[in-house]
C-alpha positions in Angstrom: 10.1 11.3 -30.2 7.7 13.2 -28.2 5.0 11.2 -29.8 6.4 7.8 -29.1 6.4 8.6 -25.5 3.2 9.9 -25.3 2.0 6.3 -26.9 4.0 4.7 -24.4 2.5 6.7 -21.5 -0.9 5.3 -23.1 -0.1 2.1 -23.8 1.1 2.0 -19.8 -2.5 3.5 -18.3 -4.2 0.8 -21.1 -2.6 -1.8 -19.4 -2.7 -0.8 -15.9 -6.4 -0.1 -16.4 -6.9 -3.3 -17.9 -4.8 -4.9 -14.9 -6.8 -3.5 -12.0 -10.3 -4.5 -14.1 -9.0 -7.8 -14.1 -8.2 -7.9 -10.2 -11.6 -6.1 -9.2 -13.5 -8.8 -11.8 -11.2 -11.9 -10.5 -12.1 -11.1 -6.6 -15.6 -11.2 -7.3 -15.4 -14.9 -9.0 -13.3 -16.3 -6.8 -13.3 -14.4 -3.4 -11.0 -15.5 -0.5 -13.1 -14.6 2.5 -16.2 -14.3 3.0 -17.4 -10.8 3.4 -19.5 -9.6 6.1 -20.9 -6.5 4.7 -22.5 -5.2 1.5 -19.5 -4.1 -1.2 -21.4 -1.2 -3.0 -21.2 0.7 0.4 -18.3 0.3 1.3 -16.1 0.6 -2.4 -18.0 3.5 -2.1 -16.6 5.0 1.2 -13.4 3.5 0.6 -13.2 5.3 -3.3 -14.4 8.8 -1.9 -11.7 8.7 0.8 -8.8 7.4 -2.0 -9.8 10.2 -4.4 -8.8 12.5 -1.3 -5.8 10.9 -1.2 -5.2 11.0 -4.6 -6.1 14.9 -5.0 -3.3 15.2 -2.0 -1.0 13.4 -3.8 -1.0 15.0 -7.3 -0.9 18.0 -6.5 2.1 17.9 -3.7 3.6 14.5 -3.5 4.5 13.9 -6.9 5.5 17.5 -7.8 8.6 17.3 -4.9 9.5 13.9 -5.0 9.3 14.2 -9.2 12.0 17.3 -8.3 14.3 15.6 -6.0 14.3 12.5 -9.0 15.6 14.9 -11.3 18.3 15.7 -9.3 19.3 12.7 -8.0 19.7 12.3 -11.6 21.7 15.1 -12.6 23.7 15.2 -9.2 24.5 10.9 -9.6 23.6 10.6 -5.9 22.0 8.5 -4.0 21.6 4.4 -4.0 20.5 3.5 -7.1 22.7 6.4 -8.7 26.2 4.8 -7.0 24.5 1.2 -8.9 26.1 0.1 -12.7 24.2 1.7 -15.2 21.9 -1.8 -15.7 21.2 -1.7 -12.0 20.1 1.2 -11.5 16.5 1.1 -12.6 15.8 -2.0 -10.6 18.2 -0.9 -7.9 16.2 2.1 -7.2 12.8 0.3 -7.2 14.0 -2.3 -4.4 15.1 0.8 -2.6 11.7 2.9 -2.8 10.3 -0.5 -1.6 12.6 -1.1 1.6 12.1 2.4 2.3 8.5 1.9 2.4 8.9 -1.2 4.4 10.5 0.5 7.6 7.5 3.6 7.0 4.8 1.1 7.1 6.6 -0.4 10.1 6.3 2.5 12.1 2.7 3.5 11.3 2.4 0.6 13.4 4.7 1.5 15.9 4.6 5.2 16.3 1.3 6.3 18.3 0.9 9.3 16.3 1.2 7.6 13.0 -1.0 4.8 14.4 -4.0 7.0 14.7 -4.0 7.7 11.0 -2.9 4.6 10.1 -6.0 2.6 11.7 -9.1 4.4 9.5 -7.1 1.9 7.1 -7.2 -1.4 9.5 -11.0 -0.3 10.8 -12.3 -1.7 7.3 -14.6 -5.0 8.7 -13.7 -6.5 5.0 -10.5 -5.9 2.9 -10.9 -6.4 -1.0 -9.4 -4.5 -3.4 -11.0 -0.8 -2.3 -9.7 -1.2 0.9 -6.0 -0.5 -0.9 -7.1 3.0 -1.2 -8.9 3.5 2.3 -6.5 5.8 3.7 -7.1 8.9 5.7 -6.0 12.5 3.3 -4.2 13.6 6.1 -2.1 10.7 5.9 -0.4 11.8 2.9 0.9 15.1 4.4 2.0 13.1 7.1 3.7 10.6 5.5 5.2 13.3 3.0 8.1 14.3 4.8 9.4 10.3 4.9 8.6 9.9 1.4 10.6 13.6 0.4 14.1 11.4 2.5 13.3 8.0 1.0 13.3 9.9 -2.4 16.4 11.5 -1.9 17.9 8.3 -0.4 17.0 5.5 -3.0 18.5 8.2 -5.5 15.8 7.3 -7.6 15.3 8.6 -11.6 12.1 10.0 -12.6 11.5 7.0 -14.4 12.6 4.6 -11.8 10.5 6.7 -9.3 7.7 6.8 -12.1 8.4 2.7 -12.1 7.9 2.5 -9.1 4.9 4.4 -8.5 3.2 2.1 -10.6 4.4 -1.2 -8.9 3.8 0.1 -5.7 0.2 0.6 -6.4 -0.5 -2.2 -8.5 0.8 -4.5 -6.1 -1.4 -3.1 -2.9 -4.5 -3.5 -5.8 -3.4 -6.7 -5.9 -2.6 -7.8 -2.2 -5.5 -6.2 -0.8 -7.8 -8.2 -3.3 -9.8 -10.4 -2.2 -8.6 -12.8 -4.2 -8.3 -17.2 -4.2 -5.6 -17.9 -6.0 -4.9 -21.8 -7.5 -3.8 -24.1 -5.3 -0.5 -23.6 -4.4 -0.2 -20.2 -6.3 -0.1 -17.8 -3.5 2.3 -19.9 -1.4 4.6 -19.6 -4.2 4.3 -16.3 -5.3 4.5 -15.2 -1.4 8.3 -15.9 -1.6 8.9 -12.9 -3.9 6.4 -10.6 -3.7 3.1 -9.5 -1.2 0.0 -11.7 -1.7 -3.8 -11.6 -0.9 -3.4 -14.4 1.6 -0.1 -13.0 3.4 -1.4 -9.4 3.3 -4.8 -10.8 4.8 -2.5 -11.9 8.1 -1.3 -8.2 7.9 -5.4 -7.0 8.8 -6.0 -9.7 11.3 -7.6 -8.0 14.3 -5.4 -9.6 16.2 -2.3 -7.5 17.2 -0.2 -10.4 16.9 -0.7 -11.2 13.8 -1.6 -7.4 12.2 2.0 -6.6 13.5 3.2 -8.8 10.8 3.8 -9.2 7.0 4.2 -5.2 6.4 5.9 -5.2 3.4 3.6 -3.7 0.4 5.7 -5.1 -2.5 8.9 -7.3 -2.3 8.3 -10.0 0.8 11.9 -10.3 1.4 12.0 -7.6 3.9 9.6 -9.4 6.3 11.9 -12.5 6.0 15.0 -10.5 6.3 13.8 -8.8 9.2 11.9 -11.3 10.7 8.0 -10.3 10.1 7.0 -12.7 8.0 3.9 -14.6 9.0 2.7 -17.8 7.6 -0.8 -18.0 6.6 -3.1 -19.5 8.3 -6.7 -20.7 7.0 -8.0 -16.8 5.7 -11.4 -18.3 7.4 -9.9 -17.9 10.6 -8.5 -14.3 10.2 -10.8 -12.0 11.5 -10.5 -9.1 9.4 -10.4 -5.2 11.1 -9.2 -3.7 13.9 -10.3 -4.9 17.9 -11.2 -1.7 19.5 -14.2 -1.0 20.7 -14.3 1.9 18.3 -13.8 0.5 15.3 -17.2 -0.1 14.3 -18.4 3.7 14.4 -15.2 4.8 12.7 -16.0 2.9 9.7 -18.0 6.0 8.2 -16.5 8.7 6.1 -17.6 11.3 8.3 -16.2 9.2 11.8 -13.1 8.2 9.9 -11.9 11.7 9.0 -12.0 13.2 12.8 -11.3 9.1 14.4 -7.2 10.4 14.1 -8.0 13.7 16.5 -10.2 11.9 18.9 -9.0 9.8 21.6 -7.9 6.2 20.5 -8.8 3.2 22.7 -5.3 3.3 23.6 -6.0 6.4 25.2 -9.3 5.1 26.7 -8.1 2.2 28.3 
């Protein structure tokens, strides 16, 4: 038994591997914008700071939401728990991924969460790296959140596990940047996040970056009224329009950007 999961386990990070080769290949043969600085440099910058956030996560994230799964499970509470047995895996995904909706909503929102939020918006490109550009300290922040949207979804450890894996795959694959065919993306944009809606999401322009947040199933922006259309990706001016942006960019600017004073704060 123990054997058969550990090949399933394998036969997962095979395919997830294979999966995220295939998006990082695809954006480079058919890009969707035209980028205005060298990759290597910044997949770089943007892979050093996502292994901090990785580190983070490992080895605190996924120990104390992996315990409140477990007893979610044993206890039957929570959403997904109160769902028929059939529902419950799916159920519990779709609840992660509202949870994670209203979060990403208010690190828009919420000053404080803003300033950690923005070393991801102050990217000048967005391609696949950019889905792990996120400031370390973000995680702790975000942690408590994540510890109550745990607790409320009543996720499993494998639904939680589930949706670990969707949850990153789809922000590999939203942040890509990535030309679908012709009428692909339009289509696929009615169930799930896409390269060309997500692109809206890092428009410099407040209007349009305060839109589009949901990092999996787009319903929640329709249901809620956040869903942008896309206009021509050429027009979007990717990053964020502060007059600090540009020296943020940096590894070493982005990590203290969240404890100096924001162009909020300057203006």
């Amino acid at each position: 038994m123990k054997s058969r999961i550990k090949l399933g386990k394998t036969a997962m990070v095979i395919a997830a591997g294979a999966v995220v080769g295939g998006i990082l290949l695809a954006e480079r043969k058919a890009p969707l914008r035209k980028q205005k600085l060298p990759a290597i440099p910044r997949n770089v910058r943007n892979a050093a700071l996502g292994a901090g956030c990785a580190v983070i996560v490992a080895a605190v994230e996924e120990p104390l939401t992996q315990a409140i799964a477990e007893k979610n499970l044993s206890r039957k509470r929570g959403i997904a728990q109160k769902l028929p047995r059939p529902l419950r895996l799916l159920g519990g995904i779709a609840a992660m991924d509202y949870g994670f909706y209203w979060w990403h909503v208010a690190t828009h929102k919420v000053p404080f969460l803003w300033r950690f939020h923005r070393v991801h918006h102050i990217d000048p490109d967005m391609d696949a790296s950019t889905a792990v550009r996120f400031h370390p300290a973000d995680m702790f922040v975000s942690l408590p959140w994540r510890l109550v949207q745990v607790r409320l979804a009543g996720v499993s450890p494998k639904s939680l596990r589930w949706w670990r894996n969707f949850f990153n795959l789809s922000i590999l694959f939203h942040h890509a940047n990535l030309r679908l065919p012709d009428g692909a993306d339009d289509t696929l944009s009615r169930v799930i996040t896409t390269p060309k809606m997500h692109g809206i999401h890092h428009s410099s322009a407040k209007t349009e970056r305060d839109s589009n947040f949901t990092s999996g199933i787009s319903l929640w922006d329709r249901l809620h009224g956040t869903f942008r259309s896309q206009p021509p990706q050429d027009a979007i001016d990717i990053g964020v329009d502060d007059p600090l942006a540009a020296r943020d960019v940096a590894i070493d600017r982005a990590l203290g950007a969240p404890f100096r004073d924001t162009p909020e704060q300057v203006d």
